[in-house]
C-alpha positions as CSV (number, residue, x, y, z in Angstrom):
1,X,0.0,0.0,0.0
2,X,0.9,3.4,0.4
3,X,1.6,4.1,-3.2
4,X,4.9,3.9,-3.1
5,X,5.8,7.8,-3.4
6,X,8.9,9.6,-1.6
7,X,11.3,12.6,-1.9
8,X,14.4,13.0,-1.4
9,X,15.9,16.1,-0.2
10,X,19.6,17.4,-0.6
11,X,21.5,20.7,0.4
12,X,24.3,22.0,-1.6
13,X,26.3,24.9,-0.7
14,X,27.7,26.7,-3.9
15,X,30.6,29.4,-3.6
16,X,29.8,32.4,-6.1
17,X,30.9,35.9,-6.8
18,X,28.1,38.4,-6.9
19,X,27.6,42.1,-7.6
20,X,24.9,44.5,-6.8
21,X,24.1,47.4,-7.2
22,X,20.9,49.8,-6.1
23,X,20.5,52.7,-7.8
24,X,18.0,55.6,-7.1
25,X,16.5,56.0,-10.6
26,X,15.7,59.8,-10.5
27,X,19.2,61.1,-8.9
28,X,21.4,57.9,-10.2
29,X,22.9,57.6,-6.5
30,X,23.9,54.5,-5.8
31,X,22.0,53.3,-2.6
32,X,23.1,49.4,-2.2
33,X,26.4,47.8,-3.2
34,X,29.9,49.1,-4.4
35,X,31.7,49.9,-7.5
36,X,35.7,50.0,-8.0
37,X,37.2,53.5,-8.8
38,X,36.4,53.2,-12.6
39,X,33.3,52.3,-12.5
40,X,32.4,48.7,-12.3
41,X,31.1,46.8,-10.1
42,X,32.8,45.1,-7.2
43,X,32.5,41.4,-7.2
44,X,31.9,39.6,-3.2
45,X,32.7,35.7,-2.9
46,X,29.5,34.7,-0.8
47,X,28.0,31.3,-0.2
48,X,24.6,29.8,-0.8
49,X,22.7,27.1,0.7
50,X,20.0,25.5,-2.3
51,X,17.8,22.9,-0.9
52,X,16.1,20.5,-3.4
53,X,13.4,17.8,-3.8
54,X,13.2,14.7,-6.0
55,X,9.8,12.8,-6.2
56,X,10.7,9.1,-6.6
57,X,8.1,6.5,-7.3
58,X,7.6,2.5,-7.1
59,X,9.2,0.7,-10.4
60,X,9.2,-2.3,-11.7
61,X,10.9,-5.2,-9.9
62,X,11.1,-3.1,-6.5
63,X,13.8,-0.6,-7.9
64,X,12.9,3.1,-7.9
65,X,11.6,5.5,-10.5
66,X,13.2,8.7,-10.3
67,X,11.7,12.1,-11.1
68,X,13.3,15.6,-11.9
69,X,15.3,17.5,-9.1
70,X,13.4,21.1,-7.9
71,X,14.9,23.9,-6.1
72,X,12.9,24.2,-2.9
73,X,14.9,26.8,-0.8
74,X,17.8,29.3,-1.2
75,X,19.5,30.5,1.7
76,X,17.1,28.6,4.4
77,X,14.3,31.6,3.7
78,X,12.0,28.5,4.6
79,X,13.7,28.4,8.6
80,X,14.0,24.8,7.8
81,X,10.4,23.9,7.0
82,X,10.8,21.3,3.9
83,X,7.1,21.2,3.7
84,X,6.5,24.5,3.0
């Protein structure tokens, strides 16, 4: 019984460079983020946390069928809850 339906869930932490900038669109002052003396933006090595789901299904013989991975949370925004 039961259907045979799980998930599995994984965490990766990926190591990127980002740049931002926030700039006020009437004065052109930048509000958020940095820039380099010429001009362009300054890059910041941060680290993410990506949480993601697989649906997995009964298959033939007893093996498993196995679905399609899905991004279910960045950064824990979700405090942990991986039912949403």
């Amino acid at each position: 019984g039961g259907g045979g339906m799980r998930a599995l869930i994984a965490e990766v932490s990926v190591d990127c460079l980002e740049s931002l900038q926030v700039y006020n669109a009437e004065t052109g002052e930048l509000i958020q983020g940095s820039v380099d003396e010429d001009g362009t933006a300054k890059e910041k090595e941060v680290q993410h946390l990506v949480r993601m789901e697989m649906a997995t299904s009964r298959g033939p013989e007893g093996g498993r069928l196995l679905g399609s991975w899905q991004v279910i949370d960045i950064d824990d925004m979700l405090e942990g809850n991986v039912w949403h």
